[in-house]
Z-matrix of the N, CA and C atoms (Angstrom, degrees):
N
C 1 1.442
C 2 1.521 1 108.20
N 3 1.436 2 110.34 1 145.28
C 4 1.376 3 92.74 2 166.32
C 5 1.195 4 135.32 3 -121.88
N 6 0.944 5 127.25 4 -166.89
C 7 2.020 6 124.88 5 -160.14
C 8 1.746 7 98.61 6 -114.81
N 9 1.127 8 90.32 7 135.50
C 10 1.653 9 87.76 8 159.52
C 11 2.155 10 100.29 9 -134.81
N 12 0.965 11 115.92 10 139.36
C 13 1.549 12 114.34 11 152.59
C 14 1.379 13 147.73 12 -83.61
N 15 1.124 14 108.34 13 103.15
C 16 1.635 15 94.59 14 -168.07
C 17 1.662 16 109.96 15 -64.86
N 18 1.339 17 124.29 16 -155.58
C 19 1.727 18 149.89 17 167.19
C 20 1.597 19 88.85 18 -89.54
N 21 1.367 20 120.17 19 -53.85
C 22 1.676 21 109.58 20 -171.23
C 23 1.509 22 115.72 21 -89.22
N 24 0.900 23 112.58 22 -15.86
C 25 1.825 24 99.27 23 171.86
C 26 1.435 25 93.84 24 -91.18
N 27 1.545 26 139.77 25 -25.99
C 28 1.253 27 95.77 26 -148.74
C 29 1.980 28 102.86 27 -81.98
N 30 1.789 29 97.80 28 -30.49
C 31 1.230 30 112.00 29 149.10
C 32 1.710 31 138.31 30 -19.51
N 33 1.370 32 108.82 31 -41.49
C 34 1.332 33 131.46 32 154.57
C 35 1.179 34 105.53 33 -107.01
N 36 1.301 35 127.12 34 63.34
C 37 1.794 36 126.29 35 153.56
C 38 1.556 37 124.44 36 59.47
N 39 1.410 38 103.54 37 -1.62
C 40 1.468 39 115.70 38 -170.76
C 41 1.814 40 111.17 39 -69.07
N 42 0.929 41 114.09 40 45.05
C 43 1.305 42 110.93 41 -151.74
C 44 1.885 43 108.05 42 -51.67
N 45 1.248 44 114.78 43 -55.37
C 46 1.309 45 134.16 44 -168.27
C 47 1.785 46 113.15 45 -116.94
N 48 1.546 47 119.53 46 46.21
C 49 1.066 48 141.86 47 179.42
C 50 1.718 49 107.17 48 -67.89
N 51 1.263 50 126.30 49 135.55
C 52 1.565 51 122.50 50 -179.00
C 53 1.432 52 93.48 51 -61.17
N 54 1.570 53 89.81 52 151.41
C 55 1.948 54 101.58 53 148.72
C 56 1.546 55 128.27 54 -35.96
N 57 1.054 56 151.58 55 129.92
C 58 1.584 57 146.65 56 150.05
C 59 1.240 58 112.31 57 -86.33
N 60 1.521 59 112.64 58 124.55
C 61 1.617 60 127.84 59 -166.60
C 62 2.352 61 80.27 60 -81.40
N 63 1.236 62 79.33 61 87.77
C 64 1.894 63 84.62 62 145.25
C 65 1.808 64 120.01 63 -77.83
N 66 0.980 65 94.91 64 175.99
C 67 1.479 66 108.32 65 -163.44
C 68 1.660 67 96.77 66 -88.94
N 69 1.496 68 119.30 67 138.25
C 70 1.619 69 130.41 68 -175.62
C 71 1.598 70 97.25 69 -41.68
N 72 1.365 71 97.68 70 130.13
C 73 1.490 72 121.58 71 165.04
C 74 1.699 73 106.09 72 89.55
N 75 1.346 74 101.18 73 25.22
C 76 1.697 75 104.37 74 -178.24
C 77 1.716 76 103.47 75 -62.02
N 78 1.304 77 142.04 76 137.52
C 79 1.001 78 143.37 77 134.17
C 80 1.304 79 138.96 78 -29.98
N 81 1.198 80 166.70 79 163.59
C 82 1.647 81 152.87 80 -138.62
C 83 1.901 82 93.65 81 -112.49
N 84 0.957 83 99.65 82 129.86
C 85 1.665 84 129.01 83 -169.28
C 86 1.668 85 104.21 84 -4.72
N 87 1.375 86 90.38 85 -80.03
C 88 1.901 87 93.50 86 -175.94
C 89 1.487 88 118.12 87 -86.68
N 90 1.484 89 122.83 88 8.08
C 91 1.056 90 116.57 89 139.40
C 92 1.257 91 151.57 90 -46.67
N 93 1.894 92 91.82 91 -53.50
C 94 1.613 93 122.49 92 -162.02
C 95 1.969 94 93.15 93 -94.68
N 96 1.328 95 106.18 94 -3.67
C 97 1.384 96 117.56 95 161.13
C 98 1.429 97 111.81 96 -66.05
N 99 1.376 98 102.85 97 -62.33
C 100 1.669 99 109.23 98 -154.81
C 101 1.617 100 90.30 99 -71.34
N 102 1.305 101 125.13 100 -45.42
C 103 1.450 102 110.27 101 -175.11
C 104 1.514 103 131.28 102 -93.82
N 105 1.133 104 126.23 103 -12.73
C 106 1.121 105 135.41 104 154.72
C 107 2.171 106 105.64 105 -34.87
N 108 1.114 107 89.96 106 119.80
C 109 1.859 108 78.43 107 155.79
C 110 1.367 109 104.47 108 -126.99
N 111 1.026 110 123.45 109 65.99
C 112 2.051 111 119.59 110 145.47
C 113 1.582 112 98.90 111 63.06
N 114 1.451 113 133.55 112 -9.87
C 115 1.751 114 115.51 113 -167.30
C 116 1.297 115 117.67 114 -58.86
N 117 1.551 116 126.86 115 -4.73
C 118 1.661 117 122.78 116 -168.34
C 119 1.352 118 119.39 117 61.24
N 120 1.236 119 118.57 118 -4.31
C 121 1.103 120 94.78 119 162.17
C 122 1.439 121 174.97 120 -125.68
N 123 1.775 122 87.81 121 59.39
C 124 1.525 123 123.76 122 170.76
C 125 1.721 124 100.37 123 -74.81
N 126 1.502 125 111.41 124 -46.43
C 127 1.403 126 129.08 125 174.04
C 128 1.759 127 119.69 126 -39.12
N 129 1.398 128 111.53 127 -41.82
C 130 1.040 129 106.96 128 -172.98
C 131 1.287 130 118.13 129 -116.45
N 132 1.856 131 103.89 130 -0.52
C 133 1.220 132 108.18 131 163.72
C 134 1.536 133 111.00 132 -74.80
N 135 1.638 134 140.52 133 -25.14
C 136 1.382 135 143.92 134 -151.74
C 137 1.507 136 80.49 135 -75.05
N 138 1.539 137 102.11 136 143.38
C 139 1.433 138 130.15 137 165.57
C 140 1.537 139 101.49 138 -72.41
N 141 1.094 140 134.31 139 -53.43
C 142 1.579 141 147.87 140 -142.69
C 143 1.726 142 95.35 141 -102.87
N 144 1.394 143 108.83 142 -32.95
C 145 1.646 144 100.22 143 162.05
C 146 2.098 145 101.20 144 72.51
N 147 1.486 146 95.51 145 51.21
C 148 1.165 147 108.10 146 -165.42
C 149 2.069 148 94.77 147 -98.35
N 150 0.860 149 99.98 148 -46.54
C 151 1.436 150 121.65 149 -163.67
C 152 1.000 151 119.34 150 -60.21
N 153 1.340 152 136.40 151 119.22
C 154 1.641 153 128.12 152 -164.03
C 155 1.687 154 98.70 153 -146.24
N 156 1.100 155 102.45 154 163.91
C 157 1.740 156 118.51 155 168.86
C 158 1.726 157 119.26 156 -83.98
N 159 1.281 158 97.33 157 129.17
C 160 1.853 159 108.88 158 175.53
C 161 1.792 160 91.98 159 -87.54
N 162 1.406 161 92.08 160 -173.40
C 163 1.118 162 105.36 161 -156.93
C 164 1.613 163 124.26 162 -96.63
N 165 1.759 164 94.57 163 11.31
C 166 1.064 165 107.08 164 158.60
C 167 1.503 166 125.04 165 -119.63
N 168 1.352 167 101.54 166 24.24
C 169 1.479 168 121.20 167 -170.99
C 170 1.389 169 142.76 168 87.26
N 171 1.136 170 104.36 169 -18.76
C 172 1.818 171 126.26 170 163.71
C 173 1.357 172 119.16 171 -64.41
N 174 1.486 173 110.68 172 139.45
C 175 1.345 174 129.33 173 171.70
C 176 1.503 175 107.77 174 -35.33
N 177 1.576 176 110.40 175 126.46
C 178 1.808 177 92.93 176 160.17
C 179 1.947 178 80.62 177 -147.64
N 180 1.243 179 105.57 178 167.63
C 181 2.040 180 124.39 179 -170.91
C 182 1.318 181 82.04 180 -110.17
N 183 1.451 182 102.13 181 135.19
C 184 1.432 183 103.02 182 162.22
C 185 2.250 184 98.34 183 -125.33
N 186 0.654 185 88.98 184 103.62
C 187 1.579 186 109.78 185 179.13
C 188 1.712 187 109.95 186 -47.99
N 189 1.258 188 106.01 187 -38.83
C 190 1.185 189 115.05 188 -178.41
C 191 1.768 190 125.37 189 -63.07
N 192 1.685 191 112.61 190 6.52
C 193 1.276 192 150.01 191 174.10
C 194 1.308 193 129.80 192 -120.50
N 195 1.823 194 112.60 193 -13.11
C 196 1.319 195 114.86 194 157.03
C 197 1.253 196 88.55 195 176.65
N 198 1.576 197 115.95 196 -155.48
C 199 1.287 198 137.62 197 -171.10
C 200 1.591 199 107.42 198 -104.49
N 201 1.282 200 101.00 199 -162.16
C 202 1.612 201 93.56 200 172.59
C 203 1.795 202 86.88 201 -145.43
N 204 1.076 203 112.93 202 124.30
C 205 1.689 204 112.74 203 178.11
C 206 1.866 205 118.83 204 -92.83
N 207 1.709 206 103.31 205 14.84
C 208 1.378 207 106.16 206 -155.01
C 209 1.080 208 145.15 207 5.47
N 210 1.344 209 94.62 208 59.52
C 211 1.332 210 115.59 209 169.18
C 212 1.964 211 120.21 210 -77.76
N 213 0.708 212 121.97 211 63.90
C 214 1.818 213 146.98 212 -143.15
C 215 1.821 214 82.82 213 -52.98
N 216 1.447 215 106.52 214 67.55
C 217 1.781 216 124.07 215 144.09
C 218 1.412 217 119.97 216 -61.56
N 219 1.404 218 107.89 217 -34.88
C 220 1.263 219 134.26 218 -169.38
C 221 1.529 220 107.55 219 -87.06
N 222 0.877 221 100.37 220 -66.03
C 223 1.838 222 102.26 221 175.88
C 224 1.878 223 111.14 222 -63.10
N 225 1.197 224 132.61 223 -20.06
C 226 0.741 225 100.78 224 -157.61
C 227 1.691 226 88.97 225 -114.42
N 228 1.703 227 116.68 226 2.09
C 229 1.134 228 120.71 227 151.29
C 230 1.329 229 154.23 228 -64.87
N 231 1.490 230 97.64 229 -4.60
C 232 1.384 231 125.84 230 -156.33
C 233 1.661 232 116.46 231 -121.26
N 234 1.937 233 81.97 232 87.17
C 235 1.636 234 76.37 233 -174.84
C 236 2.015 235 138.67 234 -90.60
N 237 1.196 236 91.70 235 15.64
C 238 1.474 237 106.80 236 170.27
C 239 1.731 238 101.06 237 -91.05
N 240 1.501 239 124.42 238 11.40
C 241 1.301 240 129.44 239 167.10
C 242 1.145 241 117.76 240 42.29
N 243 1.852 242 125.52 241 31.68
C 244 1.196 243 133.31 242 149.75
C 245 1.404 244 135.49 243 -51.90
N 246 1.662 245 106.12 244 -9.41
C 247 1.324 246 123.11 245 -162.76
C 248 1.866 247 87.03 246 -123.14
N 249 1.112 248 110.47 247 170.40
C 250 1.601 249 118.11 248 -157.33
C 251 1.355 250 117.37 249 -136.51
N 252 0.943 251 139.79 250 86.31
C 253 1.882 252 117.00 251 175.76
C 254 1.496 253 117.42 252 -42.65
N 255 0.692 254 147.46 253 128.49
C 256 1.781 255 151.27 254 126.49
C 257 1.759 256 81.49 255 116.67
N 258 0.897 257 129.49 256 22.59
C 259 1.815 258 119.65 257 154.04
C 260 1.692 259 111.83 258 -74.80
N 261 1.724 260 108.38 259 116.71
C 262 1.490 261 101.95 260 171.36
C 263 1.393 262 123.72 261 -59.77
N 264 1.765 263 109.12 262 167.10
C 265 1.189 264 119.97 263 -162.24
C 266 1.455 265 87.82 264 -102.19
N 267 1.343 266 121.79 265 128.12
C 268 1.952 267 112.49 266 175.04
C 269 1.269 268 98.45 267 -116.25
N 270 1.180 269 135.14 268 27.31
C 271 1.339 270 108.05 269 146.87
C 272 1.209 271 129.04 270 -87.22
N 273 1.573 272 127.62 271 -175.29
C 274 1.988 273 142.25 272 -166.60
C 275 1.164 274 98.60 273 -160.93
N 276 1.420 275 106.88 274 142.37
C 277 1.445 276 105.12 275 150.15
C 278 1.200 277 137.16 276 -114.71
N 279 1.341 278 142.82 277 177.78
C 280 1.367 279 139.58 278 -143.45
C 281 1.977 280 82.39 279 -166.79
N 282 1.494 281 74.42 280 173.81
C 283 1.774 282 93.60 281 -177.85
C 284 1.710 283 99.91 282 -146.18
N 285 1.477 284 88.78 283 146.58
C 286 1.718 285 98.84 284 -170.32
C 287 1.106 286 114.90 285 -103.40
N 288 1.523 287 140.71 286 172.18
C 289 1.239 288 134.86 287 -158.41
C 290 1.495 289 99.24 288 -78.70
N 291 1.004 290 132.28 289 8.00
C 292 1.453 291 120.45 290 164.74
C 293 1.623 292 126.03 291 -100.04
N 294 1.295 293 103.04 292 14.41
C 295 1.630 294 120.41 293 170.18
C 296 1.415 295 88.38 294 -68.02
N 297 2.004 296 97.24 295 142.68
C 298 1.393 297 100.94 296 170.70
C 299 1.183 298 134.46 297 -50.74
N 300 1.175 299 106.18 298 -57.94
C 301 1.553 300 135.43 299 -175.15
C 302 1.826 301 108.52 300 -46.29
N 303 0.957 302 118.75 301 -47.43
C 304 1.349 303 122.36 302 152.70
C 305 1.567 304 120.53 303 -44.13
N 306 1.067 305 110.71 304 -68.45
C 307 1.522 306 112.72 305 165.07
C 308 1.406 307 125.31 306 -60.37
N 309 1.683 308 132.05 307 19.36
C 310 1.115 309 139.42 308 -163.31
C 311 1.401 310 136.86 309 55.86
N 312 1.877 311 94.94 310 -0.91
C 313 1.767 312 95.14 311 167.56
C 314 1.736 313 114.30 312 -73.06
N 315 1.209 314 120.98 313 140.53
C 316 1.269 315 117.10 314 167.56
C 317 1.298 316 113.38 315 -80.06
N 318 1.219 317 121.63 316 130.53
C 319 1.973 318 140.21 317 -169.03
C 320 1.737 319 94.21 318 -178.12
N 321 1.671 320 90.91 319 149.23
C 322 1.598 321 112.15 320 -173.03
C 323 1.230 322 92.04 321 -158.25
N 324 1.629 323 123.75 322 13.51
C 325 1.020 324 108.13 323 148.87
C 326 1.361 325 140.52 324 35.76
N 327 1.541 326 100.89 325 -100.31
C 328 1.697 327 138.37 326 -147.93
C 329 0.985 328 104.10 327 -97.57
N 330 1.898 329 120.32 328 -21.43
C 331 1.583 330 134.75 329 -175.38
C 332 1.935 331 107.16 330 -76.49
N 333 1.763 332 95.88 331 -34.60
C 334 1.574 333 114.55 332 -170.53
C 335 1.653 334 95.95 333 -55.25
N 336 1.733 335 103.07 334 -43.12
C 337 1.903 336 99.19 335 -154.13
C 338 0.934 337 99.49 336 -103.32
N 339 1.425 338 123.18 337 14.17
C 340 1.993 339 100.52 338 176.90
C 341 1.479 340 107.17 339 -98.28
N 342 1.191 341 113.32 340 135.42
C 343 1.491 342 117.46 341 -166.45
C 344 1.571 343 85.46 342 -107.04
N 345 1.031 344 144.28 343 10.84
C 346 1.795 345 142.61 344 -176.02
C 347 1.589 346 84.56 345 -97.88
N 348 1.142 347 136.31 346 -35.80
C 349 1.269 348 139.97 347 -150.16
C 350 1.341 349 120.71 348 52.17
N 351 1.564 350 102.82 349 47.12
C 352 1.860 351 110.61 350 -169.36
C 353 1.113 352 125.89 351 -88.17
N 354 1.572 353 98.74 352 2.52
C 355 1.892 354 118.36 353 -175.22
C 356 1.258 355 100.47 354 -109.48
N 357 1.034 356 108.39 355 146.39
C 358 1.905 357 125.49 356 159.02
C 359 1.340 358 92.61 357 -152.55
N 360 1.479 359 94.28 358 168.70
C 361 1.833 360 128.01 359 -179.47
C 362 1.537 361 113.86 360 -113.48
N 363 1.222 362 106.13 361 97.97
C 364 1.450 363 112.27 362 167.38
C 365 1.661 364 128.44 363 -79.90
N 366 1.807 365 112.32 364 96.30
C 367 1.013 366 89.77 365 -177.49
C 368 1.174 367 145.03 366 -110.95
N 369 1.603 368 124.63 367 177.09
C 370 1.560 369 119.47 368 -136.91
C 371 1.267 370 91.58 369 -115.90
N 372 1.237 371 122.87 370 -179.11
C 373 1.613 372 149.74 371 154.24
C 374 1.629 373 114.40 372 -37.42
N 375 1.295 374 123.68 373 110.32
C 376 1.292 375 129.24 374 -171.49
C 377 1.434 376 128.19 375 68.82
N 378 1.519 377 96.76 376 33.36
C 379 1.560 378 102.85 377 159.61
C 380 1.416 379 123.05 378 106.14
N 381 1.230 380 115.68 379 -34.79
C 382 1.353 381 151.26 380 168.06
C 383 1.552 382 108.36 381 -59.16
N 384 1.403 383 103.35 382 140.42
C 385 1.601 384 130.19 383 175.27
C 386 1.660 385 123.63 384 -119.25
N 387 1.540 386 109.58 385 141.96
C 388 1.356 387 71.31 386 168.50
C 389 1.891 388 99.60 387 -141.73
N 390 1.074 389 156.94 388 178.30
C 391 1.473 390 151.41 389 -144.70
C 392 1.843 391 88.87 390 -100.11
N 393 1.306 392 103.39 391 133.93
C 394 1.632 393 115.92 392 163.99
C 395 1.702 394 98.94 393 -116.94
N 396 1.119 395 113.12 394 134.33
C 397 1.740 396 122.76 395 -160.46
C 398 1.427 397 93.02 396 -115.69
N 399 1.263 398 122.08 397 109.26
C 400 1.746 399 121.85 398 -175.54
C 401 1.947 400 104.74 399 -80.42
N 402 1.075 401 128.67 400 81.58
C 403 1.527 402 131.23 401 -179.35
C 404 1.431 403 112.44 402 -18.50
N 405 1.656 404 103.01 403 -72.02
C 406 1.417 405 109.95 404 163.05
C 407 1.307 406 150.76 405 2.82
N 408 2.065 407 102.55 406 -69.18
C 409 1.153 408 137.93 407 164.04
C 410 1.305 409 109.95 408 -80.88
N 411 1.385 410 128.15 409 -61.71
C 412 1.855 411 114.79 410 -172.37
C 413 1.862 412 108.72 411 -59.40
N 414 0.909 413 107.24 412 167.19
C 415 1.277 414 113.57 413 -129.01
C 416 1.878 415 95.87 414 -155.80
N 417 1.678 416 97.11 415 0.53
C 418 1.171 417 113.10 416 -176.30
C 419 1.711 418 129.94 417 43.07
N 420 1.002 419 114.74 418 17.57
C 421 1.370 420 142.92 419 -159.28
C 422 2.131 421 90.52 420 -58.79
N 423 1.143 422 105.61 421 -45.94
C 424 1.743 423 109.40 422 -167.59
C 425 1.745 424 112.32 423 98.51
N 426 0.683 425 98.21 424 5.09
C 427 2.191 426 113.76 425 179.56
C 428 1.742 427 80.38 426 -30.36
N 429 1.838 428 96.18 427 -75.21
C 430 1.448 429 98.37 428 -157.66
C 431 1.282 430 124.39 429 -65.50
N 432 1.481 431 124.22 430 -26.54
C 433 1.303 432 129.35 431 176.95
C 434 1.649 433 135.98 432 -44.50
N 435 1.567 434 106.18 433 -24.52
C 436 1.592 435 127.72 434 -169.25
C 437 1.555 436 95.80 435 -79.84
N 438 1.203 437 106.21 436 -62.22
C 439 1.506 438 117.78 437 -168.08
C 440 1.550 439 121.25 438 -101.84
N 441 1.350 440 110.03 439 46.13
C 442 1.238 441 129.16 440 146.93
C 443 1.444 442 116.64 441 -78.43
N 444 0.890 443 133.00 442 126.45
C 445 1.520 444 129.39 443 158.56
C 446 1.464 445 150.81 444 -77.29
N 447 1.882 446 88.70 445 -0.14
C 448 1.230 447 99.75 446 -173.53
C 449 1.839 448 101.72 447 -134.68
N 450 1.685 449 97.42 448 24.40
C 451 1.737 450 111.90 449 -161.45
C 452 1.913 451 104.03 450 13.94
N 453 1.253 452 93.03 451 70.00
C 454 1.709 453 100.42 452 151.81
C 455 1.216 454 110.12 453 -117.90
N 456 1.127 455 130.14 454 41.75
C 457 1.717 456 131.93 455 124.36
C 458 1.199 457 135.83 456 -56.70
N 459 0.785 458 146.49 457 107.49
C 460 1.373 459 156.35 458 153.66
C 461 1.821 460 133.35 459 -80.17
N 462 1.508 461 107.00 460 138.77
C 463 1.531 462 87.34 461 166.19
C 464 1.498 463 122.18 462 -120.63
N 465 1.059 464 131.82 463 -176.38
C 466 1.918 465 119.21 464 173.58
C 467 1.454 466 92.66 465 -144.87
N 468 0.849 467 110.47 466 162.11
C 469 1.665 468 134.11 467 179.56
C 470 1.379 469 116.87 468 -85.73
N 471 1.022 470 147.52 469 95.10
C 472 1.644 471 139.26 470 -173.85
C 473 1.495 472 110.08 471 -73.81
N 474 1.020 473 125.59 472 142.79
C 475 1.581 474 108.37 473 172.99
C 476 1.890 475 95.50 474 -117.60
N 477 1.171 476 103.95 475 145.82
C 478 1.601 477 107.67 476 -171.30
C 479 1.383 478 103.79 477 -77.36
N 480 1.480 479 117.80 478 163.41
C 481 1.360 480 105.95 479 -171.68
C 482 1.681 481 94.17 480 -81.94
N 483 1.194 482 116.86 481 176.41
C 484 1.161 483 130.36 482 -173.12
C 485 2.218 484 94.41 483 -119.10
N 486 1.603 485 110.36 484 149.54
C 487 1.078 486 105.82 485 -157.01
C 488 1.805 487 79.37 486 -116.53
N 489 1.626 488 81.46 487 149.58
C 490 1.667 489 113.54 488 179.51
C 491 1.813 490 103.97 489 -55.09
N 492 1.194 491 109.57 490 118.71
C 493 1.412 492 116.83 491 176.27
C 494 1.897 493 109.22 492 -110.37
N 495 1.331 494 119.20 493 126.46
C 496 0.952 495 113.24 494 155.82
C 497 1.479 496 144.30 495 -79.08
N 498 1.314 497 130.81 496 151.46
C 499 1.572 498 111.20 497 -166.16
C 500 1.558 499 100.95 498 -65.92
């Protein structure tokens, strides 16, 4: 997983705090901090009703309640313009050692709902499979995340590469 730091956690000691999946078109961490004001309503604009409040009041998607179809309800709800049109989505998902299929239950799950076709089953020695997640192709959307049964979905944060600048 990875870390990002805000101005306010690190302020409160947060030094190496995970990413928070903000809502499509979030602005860069302590930005989409300073301008965001808490109104919800990116929240109640989402069709899919993905979007919920952390615990300091800010937008965060929790995938684990649907998908996200980016359909920019959210962005184009959001008039303190914390939210962005045409800002990429960097998250992926991954699956944790508590996916069945790892543990020798047979499930494909996550393979059934991804319409990116970013899952396949690589299989192993004695019958067993286990999910290969193509980065590339997922599209981080959350398809697979709802209808897991054993929520071993996961997401990570990509950070884009940053391009060679000369002095």
């Amino acid at each position: 997983m990875s870390h990002q730091t805000s101005r306010r956690h690190f302020l409160r000691g947060g030094f190496n705090r995970p990413a928070v999946m903000r809502p499509l078109g979030a602005l860069a961490p302590m930005t989409f901090e300073d301008t965001c004001t808490k109104c919800g309503d990116c929240a109640r604009a989402c069709p899919e009703g993905i979007i919920f409040r952390d615990d300091e009041g800010f937008p965060v998607v929790n995938l684990r309640r649907g998908e996200c179809t980016f359909c920019n309800a959210c962005v184009e709800a959001c008039e303190p313009a914390a939210l962005v049109a045409g800002t990429s989505w960097d998250w992926r998902a991954g699956a944790t050692d508590q996916c069945l299929s790892k543990t020798g239950v047979q499930c494909r799950t996550c393979e059934d709902h991804c319409d990116a076709r970013a899952i396949r089953f690589k299989l192993l020695v004695g019958g067993r499979s286990e999910p290969v997640f193509d980065r590339d192709a997922c599209t981080g959307c959350g398809a697979c995340a709802a209808p897991c049964p054993v929520n071993a979905i996961h997401f990570t944060h990509i950070s884009q590469p940053k391009e060679d600048s000369t002095c």
